[in-house]
C-alpha positions as CSV (number, residue, x, y, z in Angstrom):
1,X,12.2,-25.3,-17.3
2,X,14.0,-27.8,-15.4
3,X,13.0,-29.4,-12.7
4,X,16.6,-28.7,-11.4
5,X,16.0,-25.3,-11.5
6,X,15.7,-23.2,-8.4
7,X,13.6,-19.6,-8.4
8,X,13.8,-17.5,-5.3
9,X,11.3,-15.1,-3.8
10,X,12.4,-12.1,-1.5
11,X,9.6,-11.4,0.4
12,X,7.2,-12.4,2.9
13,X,4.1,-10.5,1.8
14,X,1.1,-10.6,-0.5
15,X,2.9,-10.3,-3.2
16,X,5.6,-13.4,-2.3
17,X,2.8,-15.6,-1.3
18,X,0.9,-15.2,-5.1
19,X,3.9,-15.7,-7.0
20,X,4.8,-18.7,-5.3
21,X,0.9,-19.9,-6.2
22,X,1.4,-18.5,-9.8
23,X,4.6,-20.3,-10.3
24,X,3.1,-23.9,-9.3
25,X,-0.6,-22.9,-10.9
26,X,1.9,-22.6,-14.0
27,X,3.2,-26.2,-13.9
28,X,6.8,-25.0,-12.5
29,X,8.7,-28.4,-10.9
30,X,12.0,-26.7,-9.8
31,X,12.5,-25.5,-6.2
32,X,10.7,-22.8,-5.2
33,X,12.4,-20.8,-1.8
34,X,10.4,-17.6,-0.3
35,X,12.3,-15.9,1.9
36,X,11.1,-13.4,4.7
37,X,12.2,-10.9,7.0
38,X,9.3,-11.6,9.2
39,X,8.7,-14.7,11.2
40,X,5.1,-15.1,10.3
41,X,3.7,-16.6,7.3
42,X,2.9,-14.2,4.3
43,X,-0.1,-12.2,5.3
44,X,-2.0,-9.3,3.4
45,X,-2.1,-6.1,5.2
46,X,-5.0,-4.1,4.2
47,X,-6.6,-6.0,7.2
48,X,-4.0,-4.4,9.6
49,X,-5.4,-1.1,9.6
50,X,-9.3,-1.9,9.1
51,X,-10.6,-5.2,10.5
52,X,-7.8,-6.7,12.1
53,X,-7.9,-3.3,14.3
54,X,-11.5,-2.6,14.7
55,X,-11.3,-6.5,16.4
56,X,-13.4,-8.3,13.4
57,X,-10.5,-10.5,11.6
58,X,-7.6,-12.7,13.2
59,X,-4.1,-13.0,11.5
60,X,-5.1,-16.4,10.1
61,X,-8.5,-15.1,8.1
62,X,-6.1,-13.2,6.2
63,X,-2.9,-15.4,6.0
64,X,-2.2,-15.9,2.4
65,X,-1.6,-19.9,2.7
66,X,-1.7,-21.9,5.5
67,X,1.6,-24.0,6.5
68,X,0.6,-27.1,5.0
69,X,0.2,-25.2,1.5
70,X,3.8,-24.8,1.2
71,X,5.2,-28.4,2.4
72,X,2.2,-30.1,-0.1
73,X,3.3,-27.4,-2.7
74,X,6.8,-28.1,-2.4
75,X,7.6,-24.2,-1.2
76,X,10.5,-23.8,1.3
77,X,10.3,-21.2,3.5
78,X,12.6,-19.5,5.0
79,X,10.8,-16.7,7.8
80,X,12.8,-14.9,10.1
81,X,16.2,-14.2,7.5
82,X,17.2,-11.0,5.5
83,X,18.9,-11.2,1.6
84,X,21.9,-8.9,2.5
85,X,23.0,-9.2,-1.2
86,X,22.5,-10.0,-4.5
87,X,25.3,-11.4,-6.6
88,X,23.8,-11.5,-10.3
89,X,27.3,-12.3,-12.1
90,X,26.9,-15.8,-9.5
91,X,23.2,-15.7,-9.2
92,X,23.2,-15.9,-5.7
93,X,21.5,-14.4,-2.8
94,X,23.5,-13.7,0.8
95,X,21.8,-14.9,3.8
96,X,22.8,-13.3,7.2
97,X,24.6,-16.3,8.2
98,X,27.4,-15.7,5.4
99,X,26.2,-18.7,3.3
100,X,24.7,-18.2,-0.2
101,X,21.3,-19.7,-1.7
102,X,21.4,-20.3,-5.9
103,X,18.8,-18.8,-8.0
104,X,18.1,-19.1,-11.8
105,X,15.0,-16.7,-11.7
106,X,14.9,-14.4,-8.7
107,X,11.5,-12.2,-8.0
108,X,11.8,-9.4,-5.9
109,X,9.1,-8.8,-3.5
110,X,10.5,-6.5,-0.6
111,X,8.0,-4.4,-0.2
112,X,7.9,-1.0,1.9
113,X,8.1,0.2,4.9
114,X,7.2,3.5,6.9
115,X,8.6,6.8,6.9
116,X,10.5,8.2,10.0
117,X,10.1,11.8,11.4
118,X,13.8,13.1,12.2
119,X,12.2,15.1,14.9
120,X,13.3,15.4,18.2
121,X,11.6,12.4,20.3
122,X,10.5,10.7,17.6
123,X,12.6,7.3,19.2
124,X,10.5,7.7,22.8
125,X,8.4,4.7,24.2
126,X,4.6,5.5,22.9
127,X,5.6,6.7,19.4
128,X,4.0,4.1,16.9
129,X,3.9,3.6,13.1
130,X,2.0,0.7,11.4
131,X,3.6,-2.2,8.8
132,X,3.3,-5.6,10.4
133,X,0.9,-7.6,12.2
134,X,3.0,-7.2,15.6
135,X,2.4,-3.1,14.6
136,X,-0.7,-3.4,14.4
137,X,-1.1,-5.6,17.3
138,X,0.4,-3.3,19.7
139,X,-2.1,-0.4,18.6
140,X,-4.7,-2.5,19.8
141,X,-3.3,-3.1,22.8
142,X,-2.8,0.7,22.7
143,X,-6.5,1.5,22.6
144,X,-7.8,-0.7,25.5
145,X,-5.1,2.1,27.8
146,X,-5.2,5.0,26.1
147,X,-6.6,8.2,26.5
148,X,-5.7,10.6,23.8
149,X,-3.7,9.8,20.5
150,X,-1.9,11.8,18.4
151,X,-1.8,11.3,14.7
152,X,0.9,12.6,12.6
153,X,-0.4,12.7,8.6
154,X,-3.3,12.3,7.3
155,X,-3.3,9.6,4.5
156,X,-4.6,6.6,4.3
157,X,-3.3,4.7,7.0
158,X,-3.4,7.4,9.6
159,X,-7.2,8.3,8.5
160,X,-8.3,4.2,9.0
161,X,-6.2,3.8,12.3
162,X,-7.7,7.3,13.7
163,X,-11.3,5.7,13.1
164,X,-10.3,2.4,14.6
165,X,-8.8,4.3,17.6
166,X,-12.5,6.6,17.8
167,X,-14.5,3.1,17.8
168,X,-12.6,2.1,20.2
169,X,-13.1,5.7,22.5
170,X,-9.5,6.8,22.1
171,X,-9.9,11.2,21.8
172,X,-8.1,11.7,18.3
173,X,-5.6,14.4,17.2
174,X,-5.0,13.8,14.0
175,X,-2.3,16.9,12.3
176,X,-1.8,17.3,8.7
177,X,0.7,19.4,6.9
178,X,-1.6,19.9,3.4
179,X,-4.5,21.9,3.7
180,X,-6.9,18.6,3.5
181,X,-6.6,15.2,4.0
182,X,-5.1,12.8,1.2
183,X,-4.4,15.9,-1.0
184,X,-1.6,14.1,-2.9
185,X,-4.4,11.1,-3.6
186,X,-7.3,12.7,-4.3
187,X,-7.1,16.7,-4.1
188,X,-8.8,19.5,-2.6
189,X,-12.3,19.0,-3.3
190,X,-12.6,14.9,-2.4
191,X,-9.8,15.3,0.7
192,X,-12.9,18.0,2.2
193,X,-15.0,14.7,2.3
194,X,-12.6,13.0,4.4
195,X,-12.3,15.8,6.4
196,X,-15.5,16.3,7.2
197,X,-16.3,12.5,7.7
198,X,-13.6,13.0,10.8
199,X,-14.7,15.8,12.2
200,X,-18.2,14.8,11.7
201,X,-16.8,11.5,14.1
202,X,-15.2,13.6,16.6
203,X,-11.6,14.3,15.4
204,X,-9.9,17.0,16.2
205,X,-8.6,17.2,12.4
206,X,-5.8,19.8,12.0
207,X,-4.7,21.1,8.5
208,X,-1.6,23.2,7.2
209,X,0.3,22.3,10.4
210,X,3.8,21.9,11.0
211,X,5.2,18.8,13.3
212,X,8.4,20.6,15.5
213,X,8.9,18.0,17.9
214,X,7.5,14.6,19.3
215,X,7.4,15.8,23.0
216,X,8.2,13.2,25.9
217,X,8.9,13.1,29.5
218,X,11.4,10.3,31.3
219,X,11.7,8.8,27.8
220,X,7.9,8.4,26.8
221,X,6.1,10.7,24.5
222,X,3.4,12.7,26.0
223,X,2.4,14.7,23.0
224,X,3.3,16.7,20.1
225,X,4.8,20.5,19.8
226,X,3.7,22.3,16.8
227,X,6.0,25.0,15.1
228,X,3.9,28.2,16.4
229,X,4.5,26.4,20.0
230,X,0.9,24.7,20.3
231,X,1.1,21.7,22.5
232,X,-1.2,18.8,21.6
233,X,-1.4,16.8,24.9
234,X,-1.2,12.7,24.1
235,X,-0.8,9.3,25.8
236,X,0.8,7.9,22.2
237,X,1.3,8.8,19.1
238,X,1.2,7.3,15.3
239,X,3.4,9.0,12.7
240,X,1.7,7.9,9.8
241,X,3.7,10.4,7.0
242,X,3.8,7.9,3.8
243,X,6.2,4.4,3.1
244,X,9.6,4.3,1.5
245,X,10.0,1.5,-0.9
246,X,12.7,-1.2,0.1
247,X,14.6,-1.0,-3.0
248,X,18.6,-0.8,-1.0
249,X,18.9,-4.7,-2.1
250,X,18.2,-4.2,-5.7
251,X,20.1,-0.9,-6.2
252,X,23.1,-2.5,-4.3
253,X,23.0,-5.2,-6.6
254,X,23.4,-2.6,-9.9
255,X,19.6,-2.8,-11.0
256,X,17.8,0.3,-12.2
257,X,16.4,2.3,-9.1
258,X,14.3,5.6,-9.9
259,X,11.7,5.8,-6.7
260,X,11.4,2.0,-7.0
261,X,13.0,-0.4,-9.0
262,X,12.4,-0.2,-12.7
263,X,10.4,-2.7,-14.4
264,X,8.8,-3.2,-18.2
265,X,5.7,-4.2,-19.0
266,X,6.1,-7.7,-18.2
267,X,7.7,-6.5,-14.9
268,X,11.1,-7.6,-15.8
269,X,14.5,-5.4,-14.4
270,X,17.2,-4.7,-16.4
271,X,18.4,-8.4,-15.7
272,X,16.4,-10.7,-17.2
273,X,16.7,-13.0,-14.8
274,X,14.9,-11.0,-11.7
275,X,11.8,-9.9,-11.9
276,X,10.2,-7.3,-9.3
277,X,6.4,-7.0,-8.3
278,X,4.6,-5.1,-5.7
279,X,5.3,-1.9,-3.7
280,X,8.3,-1.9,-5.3
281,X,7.9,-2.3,-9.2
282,X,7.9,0.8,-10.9
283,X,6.2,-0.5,-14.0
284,X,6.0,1.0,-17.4
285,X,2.2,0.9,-17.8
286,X,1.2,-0.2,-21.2
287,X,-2.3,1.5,-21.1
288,X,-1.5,4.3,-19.1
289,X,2.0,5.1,-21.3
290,X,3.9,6.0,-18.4
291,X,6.2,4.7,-15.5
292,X,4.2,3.9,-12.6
293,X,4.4,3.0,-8.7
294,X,1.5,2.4,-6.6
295,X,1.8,0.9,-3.3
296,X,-2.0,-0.5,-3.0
297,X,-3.5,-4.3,-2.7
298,X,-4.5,-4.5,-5.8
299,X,-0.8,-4.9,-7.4
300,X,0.0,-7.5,-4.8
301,X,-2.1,-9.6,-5.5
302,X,-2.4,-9.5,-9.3
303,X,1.2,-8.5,-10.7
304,X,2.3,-12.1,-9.2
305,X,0.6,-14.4,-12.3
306,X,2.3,-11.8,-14.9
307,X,6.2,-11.9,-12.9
308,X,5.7,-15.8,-13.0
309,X,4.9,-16.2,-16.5
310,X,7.9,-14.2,-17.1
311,X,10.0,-15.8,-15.1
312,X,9.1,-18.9,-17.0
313,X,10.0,-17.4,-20.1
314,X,6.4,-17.0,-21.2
315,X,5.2,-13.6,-22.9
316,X,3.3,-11.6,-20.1
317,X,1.9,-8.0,-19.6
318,X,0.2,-6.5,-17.0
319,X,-2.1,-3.9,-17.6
320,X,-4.9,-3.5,-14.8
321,X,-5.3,-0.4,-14.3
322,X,-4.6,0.4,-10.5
323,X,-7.4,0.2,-7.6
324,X,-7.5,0.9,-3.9
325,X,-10.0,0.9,-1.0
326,X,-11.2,2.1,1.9
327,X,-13.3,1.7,4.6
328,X,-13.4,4.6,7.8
329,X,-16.5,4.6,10.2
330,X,-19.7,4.3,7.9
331,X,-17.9,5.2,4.6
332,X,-16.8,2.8,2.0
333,X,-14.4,3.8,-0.9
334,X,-13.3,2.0,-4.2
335,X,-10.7,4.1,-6.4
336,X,-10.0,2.7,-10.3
337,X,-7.6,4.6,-12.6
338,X,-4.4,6.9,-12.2
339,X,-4.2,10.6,-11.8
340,X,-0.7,11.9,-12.1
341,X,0.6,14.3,-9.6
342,X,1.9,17.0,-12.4
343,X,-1.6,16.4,-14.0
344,X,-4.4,18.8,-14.2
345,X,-7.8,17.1,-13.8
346,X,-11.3,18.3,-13.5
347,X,-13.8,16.4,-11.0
348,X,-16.9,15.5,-11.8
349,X,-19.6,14.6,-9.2
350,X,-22.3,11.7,-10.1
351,X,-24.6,11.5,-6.9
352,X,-25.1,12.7,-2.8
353,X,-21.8,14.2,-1.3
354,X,-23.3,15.2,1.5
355,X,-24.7,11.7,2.0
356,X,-21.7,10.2,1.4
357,X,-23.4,8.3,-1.3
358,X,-21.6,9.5,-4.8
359,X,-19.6,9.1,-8.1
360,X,-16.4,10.9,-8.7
361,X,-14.6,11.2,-11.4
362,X,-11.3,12.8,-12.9
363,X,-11.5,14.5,-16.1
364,X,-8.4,15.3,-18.4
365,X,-8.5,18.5,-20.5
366,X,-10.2,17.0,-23.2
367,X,-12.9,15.2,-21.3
368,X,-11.7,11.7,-20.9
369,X,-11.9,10.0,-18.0
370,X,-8.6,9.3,-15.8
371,X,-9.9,7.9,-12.8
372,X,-13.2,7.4,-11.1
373,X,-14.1,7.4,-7.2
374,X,-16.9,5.1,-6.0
375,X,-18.4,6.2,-2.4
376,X,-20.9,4.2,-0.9
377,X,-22.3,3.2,-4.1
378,X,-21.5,-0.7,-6.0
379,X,-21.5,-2.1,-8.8
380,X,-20.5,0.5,-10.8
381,X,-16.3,-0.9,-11.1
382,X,-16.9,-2.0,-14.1
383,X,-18.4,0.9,-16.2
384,X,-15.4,2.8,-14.5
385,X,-12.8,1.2,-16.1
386,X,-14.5,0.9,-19.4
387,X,-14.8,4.5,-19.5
388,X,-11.6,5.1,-18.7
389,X,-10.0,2.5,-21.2
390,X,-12.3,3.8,-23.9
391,X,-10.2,7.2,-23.8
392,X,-13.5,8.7,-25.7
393,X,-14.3,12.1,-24.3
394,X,-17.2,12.1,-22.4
395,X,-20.0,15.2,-21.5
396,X,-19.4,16.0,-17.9
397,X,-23.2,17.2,-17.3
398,X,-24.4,13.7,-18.5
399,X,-21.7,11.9,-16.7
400,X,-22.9,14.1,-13.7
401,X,-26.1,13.0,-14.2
402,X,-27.3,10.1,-11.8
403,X,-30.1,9.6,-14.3
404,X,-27.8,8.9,-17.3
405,X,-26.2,5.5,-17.7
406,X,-23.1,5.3,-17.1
């Protein structure tokens, strides 16, 4: 590739940050230009909603690169500034200013951001959601004030911020449409686990509940009305109800857009040219044999050395099978493997679920494993994913069976 070339990141997250690393790990000498909407430096966000808000990790522990990384790496950044549009018949990017910036391999790395409520008061002073460091930031803030918070959802984010908020003293609401927490994640059976963790931790965890309005008095919210008229009393609350992939620049631009923008299995679009990684790469999974979309860490970071090979015109795949974490009050979680949402799977228990100290895992109908949960317990990631790459049936009693090896 020349070193006249010029490859543009759109992005200021995880995902940016790694590919601009990958691209000069992989000997690329053209410009490299990573542009982000935020003013910070590329920063992970996992931290945002577990140590960064239980007061254990500053934004610079988990800052990507420091600034001297991109002036020795030759990286120009450009924080603070929007793409408005992508011209791929020009191969140029719009910057808000009306001037244009020339790529001849664009990666798109726009990430997500959170779902809005269209309730009534969902715009007042005290209503939160959580995305950036500022976010997160201002929930701290929140909890040295506040008294009572409400928490709309129960997924992931809204289950880690409602333990930060109870180590921290703030009374906890937390109201949930499904009938248990993370029911889309992890079903019936493993979302009673969470629940009961909560409860156990003094949340006052309602399920099959329905949000009517964000209540607020002089502007500021001061609770939450339920459908059936219940009033939940609050000084703030977080609406926490799922992220909606940024994919408005890429489907403006004519690239293939189904729930995120459509990549192959070296994470290439329809244009050869751009590439797409992250929360916003629907991938076609060459182990799993389907279309996928996961907005977790684990993509972030690793997706970047396959896009970059790619963009280099190497031969790439990427094939990890997808991972998240956890971590709420005493409990630590690891999740390896995919579970569809139209599939039917059997769990299997390996260990102590009322010690929080366990194994689970998904079974298909013939016995193979899909995905596997780890709770409390190490060292056992690895044996995971071989069982679930080996796609050999397994005997659920044995695998049930702390005494057989895995």
């Amino acid at each position: 590739m020349s070193t006249d070339s010029r490859f543009v990141i759109v992005g200021g997250g995880l995902a940016a940050a790694k590919l601009a690393e990958a691209l000069r790990a992989n000997d690329f000498g053209g410009k490299v230009t990573l542009i982000s909407a935020e003013d910070h430096l590329p920063y992970e966000r996992p931290p945002l909603s577990k140590e960064h808000l239980l007061g254990k990790k500053a934004l610079p522990e988990f800052t990507v690169d420091p600034a001297p990384w991109y002036r020795d790496h030759h990286v120009e950044l450009l924080l603070g500034t929007t793409v408005t549009a992508i011209d791929r018949s020009s191969k140029t990017v719009a910057l808000p200013d009306g001037s244009t910036l020339p790529y001849d391999k664009l990666a798109l790395a726009t990430g997500s951001r959170p779902r809005r409520l269209p309730l009534p008061g969902a715009d007042a002073e005290g209503v939160y959601q959580l995305r950036t460091i500022d976010d997160s930031d201002a929930l701290i803030a929140l909890f040295g004030t506040a008294r009572k918070l409400a928490v709309i959802g129960a997924g992931w984010i809204g289950l880690e911020v409602t333990a930060a908020a109870r180590a921290a003293g703030v009374q906890v609401t937390v109201l949930e449409s499904e009938s248990v927490p993370l029911k889309a994640a992890l079903g019936t059976q493993m979302g009673d686990v969470f629940a009961d963790l909560h409860r156990s931790h003094g949340v006052d965890l309602r399920c099959g509940v329905r949000v009517a309005e964000i209540a607020a008095a002089r502007g500021r919210a001061t609770g939450v009305r339920l459908d059936d008229g219940t009033v939940i009393d609050a000084d703030a609350v977080l609406v926490a109800v799922g992220a909606r992939p940024n994919v408005e620049l890429a489907a403006d631009a004519g690239l293939e857009v189904d729930g995120g923008v459509l990549v192959d299995e070296s994470l290439a679009t329809v244009d050869p040219d751009i590439v797409a990684v992250g929360d916003i790469a629907a991938h076609q999974h060459p182990v799993l044999g389907r279309r996928i979309r996961v907005e977790h860490w684990a993509n972030a970071l690793n997706q970047p050395a396959v896009a970059a090979r790619t963009m280099l015109g190497a031969q790439a795949t990427y094939d990890r099978l997808p991972y998240f974490f956890t971590d709420q009050y005493d409990l630590g979680m690891e999740y390896t493997g995919y579970v569809a949402p139209d599939q039917d799977a059997t769990v299997v228990v390996r260990g102590n679920v009322a010690a929080r100290e366990f194994v689970a895992f998904w079974l298909d109908s013939a016995n193979r494993v899909l995905a596997g949960m780890n709770v409390n317990i190490w060292d056992v990631g690895d044996r995971i994913k071989e069982l679930i790459l080996s796609q050999r049936p397994v005997d659920p009693k044995r695998l049930a069976d702390p005494s057989a090896k895995l």
